[in-house]
N, C-alpha and C positions, 0 to 999 in steps of 0.2 A: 504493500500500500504506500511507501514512502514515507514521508518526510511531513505532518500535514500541521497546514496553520490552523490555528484554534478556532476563529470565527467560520472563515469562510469555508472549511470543509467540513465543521460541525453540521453546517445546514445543509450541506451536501448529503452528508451520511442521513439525516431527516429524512431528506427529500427521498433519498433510495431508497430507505426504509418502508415509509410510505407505500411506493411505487410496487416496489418491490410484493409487500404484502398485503396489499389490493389486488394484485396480478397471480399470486402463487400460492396464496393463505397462509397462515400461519400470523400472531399479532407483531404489532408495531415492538415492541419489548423486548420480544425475543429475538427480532433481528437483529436490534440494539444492541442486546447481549452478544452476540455474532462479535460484530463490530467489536465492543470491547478486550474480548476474549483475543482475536486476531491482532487490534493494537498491541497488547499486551505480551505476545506472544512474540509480535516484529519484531516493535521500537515502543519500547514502555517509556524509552527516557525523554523520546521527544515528543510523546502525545501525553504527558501526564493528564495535563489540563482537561485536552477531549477527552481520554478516559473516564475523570472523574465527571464533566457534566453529564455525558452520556449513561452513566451510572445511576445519576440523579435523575433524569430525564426519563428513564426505562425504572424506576421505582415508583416514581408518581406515577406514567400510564400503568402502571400494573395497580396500583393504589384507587383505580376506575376515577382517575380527575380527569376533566374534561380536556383535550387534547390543544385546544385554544388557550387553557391556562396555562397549562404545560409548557408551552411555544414561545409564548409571550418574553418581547427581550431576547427572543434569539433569531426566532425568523420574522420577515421585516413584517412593519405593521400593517399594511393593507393585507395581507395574506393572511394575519392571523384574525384580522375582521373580517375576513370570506368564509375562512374557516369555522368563525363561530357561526357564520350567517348559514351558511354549510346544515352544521348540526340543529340550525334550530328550523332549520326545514327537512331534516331529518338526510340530508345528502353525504354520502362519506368524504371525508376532508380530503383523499386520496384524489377525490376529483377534484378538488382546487390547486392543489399540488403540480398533477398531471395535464391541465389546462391551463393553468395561472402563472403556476412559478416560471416558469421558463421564459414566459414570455415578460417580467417580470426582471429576470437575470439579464436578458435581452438589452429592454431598455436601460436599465443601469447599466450596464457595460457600456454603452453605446453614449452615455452621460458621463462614466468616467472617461473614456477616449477621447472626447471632446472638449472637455477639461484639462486632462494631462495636452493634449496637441495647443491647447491656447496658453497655457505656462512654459511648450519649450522655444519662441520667442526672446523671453523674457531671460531665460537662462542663457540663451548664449548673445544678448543683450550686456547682461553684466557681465559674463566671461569677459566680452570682448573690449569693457569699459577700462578692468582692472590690469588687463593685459596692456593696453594702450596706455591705460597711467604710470606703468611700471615703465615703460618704454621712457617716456615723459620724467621720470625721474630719475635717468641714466644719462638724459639729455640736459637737466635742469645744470649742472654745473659746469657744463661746460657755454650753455647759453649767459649765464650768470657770471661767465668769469669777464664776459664784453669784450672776449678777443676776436669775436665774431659778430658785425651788424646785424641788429635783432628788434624787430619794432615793438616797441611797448606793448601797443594792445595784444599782441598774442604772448607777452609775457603773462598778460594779465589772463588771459587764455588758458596756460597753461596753469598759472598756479590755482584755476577756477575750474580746471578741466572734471572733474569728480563730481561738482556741484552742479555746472552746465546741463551733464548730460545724466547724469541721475534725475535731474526735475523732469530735466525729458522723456526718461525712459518710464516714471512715474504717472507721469500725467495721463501717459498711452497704459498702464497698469491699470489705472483706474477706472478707464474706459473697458479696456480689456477685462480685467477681472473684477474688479467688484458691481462695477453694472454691466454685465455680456448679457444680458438680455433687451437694455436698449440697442443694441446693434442688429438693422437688422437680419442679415446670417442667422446670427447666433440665437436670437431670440425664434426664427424659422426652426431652426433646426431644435431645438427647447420643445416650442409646440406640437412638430409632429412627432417628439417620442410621446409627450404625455398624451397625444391625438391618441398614439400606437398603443398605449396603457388603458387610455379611457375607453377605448373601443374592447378590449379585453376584459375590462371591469364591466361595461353594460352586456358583455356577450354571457359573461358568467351568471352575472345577475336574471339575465334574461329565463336563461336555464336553469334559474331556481324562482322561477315564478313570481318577481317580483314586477310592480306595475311601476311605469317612468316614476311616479310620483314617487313609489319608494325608493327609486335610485338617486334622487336627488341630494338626499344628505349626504349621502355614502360617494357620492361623486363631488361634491362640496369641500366633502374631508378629507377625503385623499387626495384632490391636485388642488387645495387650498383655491378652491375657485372664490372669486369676488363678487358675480352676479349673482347673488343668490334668491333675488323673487324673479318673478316673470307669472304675469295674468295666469298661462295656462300653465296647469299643474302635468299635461298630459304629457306624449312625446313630442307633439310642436313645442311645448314649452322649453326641453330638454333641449331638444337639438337646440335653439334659438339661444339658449344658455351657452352650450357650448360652442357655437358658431361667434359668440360674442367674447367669448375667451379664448380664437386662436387656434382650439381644437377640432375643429372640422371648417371644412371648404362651405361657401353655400351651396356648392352643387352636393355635396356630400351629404350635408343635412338634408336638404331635399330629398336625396334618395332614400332616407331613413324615415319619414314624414311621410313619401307614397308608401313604402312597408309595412306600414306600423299596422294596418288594419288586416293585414294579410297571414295568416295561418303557416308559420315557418318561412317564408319570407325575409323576415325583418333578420334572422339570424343571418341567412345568405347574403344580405345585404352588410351588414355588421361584419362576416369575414372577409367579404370584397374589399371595403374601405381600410381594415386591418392589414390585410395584404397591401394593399395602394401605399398603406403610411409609412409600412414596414420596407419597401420598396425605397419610397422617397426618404428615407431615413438614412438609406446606405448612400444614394446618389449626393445626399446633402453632406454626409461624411466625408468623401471624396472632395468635394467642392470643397469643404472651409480646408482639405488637408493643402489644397492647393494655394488659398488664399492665406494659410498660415507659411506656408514658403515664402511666398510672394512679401507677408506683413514684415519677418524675421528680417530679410533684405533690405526692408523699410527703414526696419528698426535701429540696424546696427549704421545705416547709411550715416546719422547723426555723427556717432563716436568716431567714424573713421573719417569722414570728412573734415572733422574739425583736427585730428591727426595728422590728415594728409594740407594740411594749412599749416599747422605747425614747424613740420618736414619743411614744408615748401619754403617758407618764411627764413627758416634755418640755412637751404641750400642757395636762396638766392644772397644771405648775407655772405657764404663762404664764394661764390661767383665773384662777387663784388670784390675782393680783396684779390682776387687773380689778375 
């Protein structure tokens, strides 16, 4: 089994568990014990940790607690609200698992990629500030000793060079990472994960009987939506709510709004748009990977420019005395 990290392959082992014994019988607990028995046996030293939750985790289900309490804090929160939503319409949580999570791992992956690709910018940003400053203070005494014509203001340049292009590289930070949702790329690509989420959430939903009206909280709560009335309580209301948060196209809505009276319908319509999201999710990946090339070039253009002014400054005053 390797080597495994505590969080993120604890929920793994759930999730197989789960899977696993919906699919071949036998309870959740005992695969659990599986699982421990085999850590235990590999590499005890380096799964302590999972060991012991798992332990703990396969004591309470055997203890008949409810499988939602059990979870809670380990696997993430909307899953373990599906999962009670699950049981108290009497559906096995094995189907929210097997339908939900994945798509679920999906979209978070794809939110951290997108993430990690907007910070490496910035990183070789500052690589390229601190290397150019050190260059800069290999140069400083010998521009300082005035045996070489040297114009004041890129004196002033250089002893500023840190401060210059730090504010700059902040400024574009700011924009970059603490508001990337005003941007809009970034905020596109934002929408259609949680488009690809929401449409996951009403599909599951759908399949446990609940009516738009009920999904409405439950869709409120998990993508922190901000529209939260609108006249109709029904599925115009719904789609109207989320067409005004970003998460669906108006053609898309529409097509969910013709569905919604139709007998199985509305599901097939609801994987289409799924698919469409999940589609546009990968092409929009692509794109910013391209636009973050592009930005990183931008970026670092400041520090070297102002470098290559420096240099310049330096070589025309050594020119001059020839």
């Amino acid at each position: 089994m390797g080597v495994f990290t505590p969080r993120k392959d604890l929920v793994r082992i759930i999730y197989r568990a789960e899977l696993t014994s919906s699919k071949l019988g036998g309870s959740v607990s005992d695969r659990l014990d599986r699982y421990v028995k085999d850590l235990i046996d590999l590499d005890f030293r380096n799964n302590k940790q999972t060991i012991k939750q798992l332990k703990r985790i396969s004591s309470r289900l055997k203890k008949g607690e409810n499988k939602y309490r059990v979870y809670q804090g380990i696997l993430p929160n909307d899953i373990v609200s599906f999962m009670k939503e699950a049981e108290d319409k009497g559906v096995k949580s094995s189907k929210i698992i097997e339908e939900y999570a994945p798509i679920k791992q999906m979209g978070d992956s794809a939110l951290m990629k997108v993430k990690k690709k907007m910070y490496f910018p910035f990183v070789i940003f500052f690589i390229a500030v601190f290397m150019f400053d050190y260059l800069i203070g290999e140069l400083a005494p010998i521009i300082h000793s005035g045996s070489i014509p040297f114009p004041e203001s890129m004196k002033s340049v250089m002893e500023h060079y840190k401060v210059i292009n730090f504010s700059y590289g902040l400024f574009f930070a700011f924009l970059f990472l603490v508001i990337p949702q005003k941007l809009p790329l970034i905020k596109k690509i934002f929408h259609e994960i949680n488009g690809l989420l929401a449409m996951a959430t009403i599909m599951i939903l759908h399949n446990l009987s609940y009516a738009s009206s009920e999904m409405k909280p439950i869709l409120i709560k998990s993508f922190k939506l901000k529209r939260k009335s609108w006249k109709n309580d029904g599925m115009d209301g719904l789609t109207k709510m989320l067409f005004q948060e970003g998460l669906l196209t108006s053609l898309q809505a529409s097509e969910i709004r013709n569905s919604g009276s139709v007998t199985g319908e509305l599901y097939v319509v609801l994987k289409f748009i799924f698919e469409e999201k999940r589609e546009n999710v990968k092409l929009l990946d692509e794109t910013i990977q391209e636009v973050v090339k592009n930005f990183t070039i931008f970026l670092i253009a400041m520090p070297l420019f102002t470098m290559l002014a420096i240099l310049g400054s330096l070589f025309s005053g050594i020119i001059s005395l020839l």
